[in-house]
N, C-alpha and C positions, 0 to 999 in steps of 0.2 A: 500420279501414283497408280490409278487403274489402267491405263494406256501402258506404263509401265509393265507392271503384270500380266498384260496382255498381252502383250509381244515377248514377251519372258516364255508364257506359256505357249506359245505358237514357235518357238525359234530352240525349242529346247537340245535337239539335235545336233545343234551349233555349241554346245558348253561339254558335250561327250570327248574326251581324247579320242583321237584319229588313231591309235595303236590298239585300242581295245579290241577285241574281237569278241564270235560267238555271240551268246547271249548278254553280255554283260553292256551295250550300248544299249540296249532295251530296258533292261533293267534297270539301269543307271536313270532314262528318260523317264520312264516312268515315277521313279521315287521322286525326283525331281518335280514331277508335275503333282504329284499328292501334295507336297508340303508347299504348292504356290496358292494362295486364298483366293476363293471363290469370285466374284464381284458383288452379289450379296453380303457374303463376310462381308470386305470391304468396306460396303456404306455402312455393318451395322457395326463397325469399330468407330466410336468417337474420339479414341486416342487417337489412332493414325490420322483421321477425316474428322479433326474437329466439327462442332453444329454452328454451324453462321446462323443468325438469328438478328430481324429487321423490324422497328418498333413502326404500327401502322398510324395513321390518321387519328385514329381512336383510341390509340394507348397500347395496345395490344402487341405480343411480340408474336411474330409465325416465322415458320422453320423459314431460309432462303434456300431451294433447292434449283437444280440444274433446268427444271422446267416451269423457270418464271410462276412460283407460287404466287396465286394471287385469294385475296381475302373481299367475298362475297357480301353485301350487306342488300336487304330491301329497309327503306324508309316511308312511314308510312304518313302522307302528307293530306292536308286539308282540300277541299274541293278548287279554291282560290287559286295555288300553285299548279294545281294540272292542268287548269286553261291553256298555259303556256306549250305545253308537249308539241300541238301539233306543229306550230312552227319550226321545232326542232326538226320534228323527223317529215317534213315536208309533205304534211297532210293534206289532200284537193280540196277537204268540205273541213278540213280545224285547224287553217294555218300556212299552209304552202304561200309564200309570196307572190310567186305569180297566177297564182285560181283565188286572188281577195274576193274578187264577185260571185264564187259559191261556199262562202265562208257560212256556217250557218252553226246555232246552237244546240241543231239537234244531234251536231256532231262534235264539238269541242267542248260542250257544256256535259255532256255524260256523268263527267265526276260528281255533278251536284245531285245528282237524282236520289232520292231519299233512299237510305241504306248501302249507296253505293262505295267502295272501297279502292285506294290508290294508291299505288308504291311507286316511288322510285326505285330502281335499283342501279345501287353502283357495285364496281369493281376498284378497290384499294380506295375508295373514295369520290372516282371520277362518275359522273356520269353515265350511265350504259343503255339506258330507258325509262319506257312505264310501267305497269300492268295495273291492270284493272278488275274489278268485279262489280257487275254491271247486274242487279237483283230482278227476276223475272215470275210471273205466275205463270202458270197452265192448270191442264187439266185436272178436275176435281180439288184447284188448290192450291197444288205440286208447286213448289215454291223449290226454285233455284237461282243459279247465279249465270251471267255469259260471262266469259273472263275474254279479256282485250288487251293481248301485248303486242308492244312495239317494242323488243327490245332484240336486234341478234344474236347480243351474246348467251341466249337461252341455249340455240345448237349444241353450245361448247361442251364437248367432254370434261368431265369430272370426277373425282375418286373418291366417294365418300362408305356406304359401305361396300361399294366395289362399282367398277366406270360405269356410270351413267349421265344420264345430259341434265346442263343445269335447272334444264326445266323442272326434270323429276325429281332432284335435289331440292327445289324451292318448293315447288309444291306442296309437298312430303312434310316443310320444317313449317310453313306455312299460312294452310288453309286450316292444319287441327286451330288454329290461334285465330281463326274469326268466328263469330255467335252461327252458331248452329244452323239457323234456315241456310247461310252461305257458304256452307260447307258443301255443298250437291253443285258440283262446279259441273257445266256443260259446255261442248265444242261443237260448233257447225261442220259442213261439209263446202262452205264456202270458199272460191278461192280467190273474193274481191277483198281489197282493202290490206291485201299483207305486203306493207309497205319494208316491213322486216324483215321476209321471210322468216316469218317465223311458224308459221301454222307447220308447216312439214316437219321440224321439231316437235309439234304438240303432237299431230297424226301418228310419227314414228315412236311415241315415247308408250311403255309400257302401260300408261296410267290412261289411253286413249284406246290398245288395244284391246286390254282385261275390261272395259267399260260397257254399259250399257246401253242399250237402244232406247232412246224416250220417243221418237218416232217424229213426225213433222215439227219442224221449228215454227213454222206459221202457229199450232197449238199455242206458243205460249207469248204471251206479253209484258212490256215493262210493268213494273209493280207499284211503280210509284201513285198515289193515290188521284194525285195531280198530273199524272202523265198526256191523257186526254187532253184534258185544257193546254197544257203548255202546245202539244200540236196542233191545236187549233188557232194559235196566238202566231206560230210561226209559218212566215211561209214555205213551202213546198214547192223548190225549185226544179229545174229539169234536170241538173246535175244529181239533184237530191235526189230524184224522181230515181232515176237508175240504179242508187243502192238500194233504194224500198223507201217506207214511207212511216216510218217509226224513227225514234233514235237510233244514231247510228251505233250498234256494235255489233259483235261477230255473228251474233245468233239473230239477230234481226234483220240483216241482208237478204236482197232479193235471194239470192242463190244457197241461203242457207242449207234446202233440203232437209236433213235430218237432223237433231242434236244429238250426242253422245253421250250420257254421264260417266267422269270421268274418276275413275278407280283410285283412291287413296293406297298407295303405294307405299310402306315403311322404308323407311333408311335410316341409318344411322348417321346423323347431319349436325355439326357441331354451329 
């Protein structure tokens, strides 16, 4: 119907009799193209374009529109299940098949660290990744979080209250819904360990730009009260040796450089 009307509107010239003269072929076109509807109109007549409508996983019905709507979910799972991640996404130090011999806890173990926070997130229900928040002290205190994704389809454009990346859509619906000290979510400058590509999504996204400087990432440490002991329990391999010497996550990397705190951005996120 819209293809329709769109070549209607383009070919109008063609419905003029050839005997008309003067002005009256103009006139003729043009009244013609007023009363052909918009393509906006269009989609917002549900008589002509009825609403397809597709029941999810979850029970839930969402529109079906021409650009593969898809329905967002994070699940937020126990320390136990995210062991498994790095295997998925083919992590060197939590899971890769072939690097078993630099498999180490201080890297696939993260989930368990006291206060620490982990989601899955799928798409229509499949699988998509993890993210994490990974609880850190510094100076005078300063108590934040490192957050740790693996997932790509963070990049993806989005339309919520107007396009932006799913990052900043999750973020946004998110981090207000965990206890307050891990709401101060902080990003490195690191560019080891983005198995996802995903850091260049968090770098580009507004809630990383409008953010603050907290200044050397060396400043702050895991928070866990037990953190110390546990690395002293594990060994510190040469593979390990090279992303630093703490657990691993984003802000604890050799190459962190700076932390950024990351700006709570509003949207309107269903």
């Amino acid at each position: 119907i819209i293809e329709f009307f769109r070549d209607l509107s383009q070919n109008v010239s063609g419905l003029i009799p050839r005997q008309l003269s003067g002005e009256s072929p103009k006139f003729l076109a043009w009244r013609i193209k007023s009363l052909i509807p918009a393509v906006p109109d269009l989609l917002a007549d549900t008589v002509m374009l009825p609403r397809l409508y597709r029941t999810m996983a979850t029970g839930k019905s969402v529109l079906v529109g021409a650009s593969g709507m898809s329905e967002y979910q994070s699940l937020a799972v126990r320390p136990l299940h995210g062991i498994w991640t790095g295997i998925i996404h083919q992590d060197c130090l939590g899971g890769e098949a072939g690097n078993l011999k630099d498999l180490t806890p201080r890297r696939w173990a993260i989930g368990g660290l006291a206060g620490a926070f982990t989601w899955f997130l799928l798409r229509n229900g499949a699988y998509q990744g993890v993210i994490r928040l990974v609880p850190l002290v510094g100076p005078r205190g300063k108590r934040v979080a490192s957050i740790d994704a693996c997932a790509p389809v963070l990049g993806a454009q989005v339309n919520v209250s107007g396009p932006t990346s799913l990052f900043e859509a999750w973020f946004s619906k998110y981090i207000p819904c965990v206890p307050e000290p891990m709401r101060s979510i902080v990003f490195s400058e690191s560019t080891d360990g983005d198995l996802a590509q995903v850091k260049s999504a968090i770098w580009n996204s507004v809630c990383y730009r409008d953010g603050q400087d907290l200044g050397a990432a060396g400043a702050f440490r895991i928070s866990d009260p037990k953190a110390e002991q546990y690395l002293k329990a594990l060994v510190l391999t040469e593979s390990m040796r090279a992303h630093g010497d703490s657990f691993v996550t984003d802000a604890t990397l050799k190459d962190a450089g700076k932390l950024r705190l990351l700006k709570l951005i509003t949207h309107s996120v269903s």
